[in-house]
N, C-alpha and C positions, 0 to 999 in steps of 0.2 A: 545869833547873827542874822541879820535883816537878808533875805533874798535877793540878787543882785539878777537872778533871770529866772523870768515866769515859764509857766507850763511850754506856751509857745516855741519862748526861745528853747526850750532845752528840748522838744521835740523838733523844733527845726537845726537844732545844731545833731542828734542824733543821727536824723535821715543825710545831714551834710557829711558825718562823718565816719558813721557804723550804716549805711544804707541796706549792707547784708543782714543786716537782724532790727534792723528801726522797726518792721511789719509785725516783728512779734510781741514789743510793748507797747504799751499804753499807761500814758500818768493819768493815774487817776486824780490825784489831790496833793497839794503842798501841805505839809503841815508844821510846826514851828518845829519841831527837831528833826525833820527833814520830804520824806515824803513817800507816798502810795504808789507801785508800780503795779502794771496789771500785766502780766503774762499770755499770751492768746496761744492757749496749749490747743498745737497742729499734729500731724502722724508725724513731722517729723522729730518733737518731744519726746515719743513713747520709747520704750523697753518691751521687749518682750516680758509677759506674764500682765502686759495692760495697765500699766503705767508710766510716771513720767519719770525722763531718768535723772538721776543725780546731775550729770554734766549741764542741762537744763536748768534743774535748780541752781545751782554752783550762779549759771549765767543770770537769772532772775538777781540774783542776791547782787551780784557784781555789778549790773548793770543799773540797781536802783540804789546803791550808795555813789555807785562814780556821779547818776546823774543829783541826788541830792548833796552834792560835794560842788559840782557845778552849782547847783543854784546858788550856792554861796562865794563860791568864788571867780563864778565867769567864766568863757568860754575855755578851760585849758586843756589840751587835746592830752598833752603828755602825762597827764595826772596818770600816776599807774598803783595796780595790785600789789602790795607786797608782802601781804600775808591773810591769808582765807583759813578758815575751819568751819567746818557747816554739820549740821548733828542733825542727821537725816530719823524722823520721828515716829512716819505713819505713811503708810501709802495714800500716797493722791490720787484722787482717779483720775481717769484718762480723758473724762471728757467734761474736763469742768476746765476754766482759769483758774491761773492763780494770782492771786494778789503779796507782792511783799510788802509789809512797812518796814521801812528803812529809816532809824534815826543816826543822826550824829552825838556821839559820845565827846568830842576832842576835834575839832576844828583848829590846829595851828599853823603854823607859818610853813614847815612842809612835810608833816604828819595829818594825817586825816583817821582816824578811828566810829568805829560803828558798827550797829546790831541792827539783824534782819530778824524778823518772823514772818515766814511764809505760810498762807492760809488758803487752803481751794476756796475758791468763790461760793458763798452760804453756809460756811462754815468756821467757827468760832477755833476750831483744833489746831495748830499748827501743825504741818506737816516738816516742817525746817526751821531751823535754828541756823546765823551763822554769825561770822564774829568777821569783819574784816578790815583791815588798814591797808590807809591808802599811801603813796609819797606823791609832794605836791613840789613840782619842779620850781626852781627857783626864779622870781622873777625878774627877767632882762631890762 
């Protein structure tokens, strides 16, 4: 499915509508199954024992298919989670980003499905896996 909003748009509809965590991504790149987000891991990412925590991941993953969901379907705020599973791999260290890609498996009419692989920046390993679907509210 052909992209209906670029990098721009989807970080300016981000910071319009998640303003509280717009500062911690960065798209790095669109790609034809969906796209690159970049993580900017802060102290407030960490876990004790000097890593980053699950609930972070979790968000990285969530946040780079809702926005590669968007690029294809346009600004829809109410698009929501309705099922995550993430298979936490390897420790990431704490002072690197991370990068997810994010493809789309199942783009339909109000199911969205998709796979992440999370990777610290310079590193080929995943650190995460996750599996998540989306529901794409009906349109008025």
């Amino acid at each position: 499915m052909t992209p209906v909003m670029d990098q721009e748009a989807l970080h300016a509809f981000l910071q319009d509508e998640f303003a509280q965590v717009a500062p911690d991504f960065v798209i790095e790149r669109m790609t034809p199954e969906g796209i690159v987000l970049r993580m900017r891991v802060s102290n407030g990412h960490l876990r004790p024992g000097g890593t980053v925590s699950g609930p972070s991941l979790f968000a990285l993953a969530d946040v780079a298919v809702y926005l590669a969901i968007l690029s294809r379907i346009g600004p829809v705020a109410l698009a929501v989670t309705t099922n995550a599973s993430v298979d936490f791999l390897r420790k990431p260290p704490a002072d690197q980003d991370l990068l997810a890609e994010a493809r789309l498996l199942k783009l339909g009419r109000v199911l969205a499905v998709a796979d992440v692989l999370i990777r610290s920046e310079g590193s080929d390993l995943p650190v995460a896996r996750a599996s998540l679907t989306y529901s794409i509210p009906p349109k008025r």
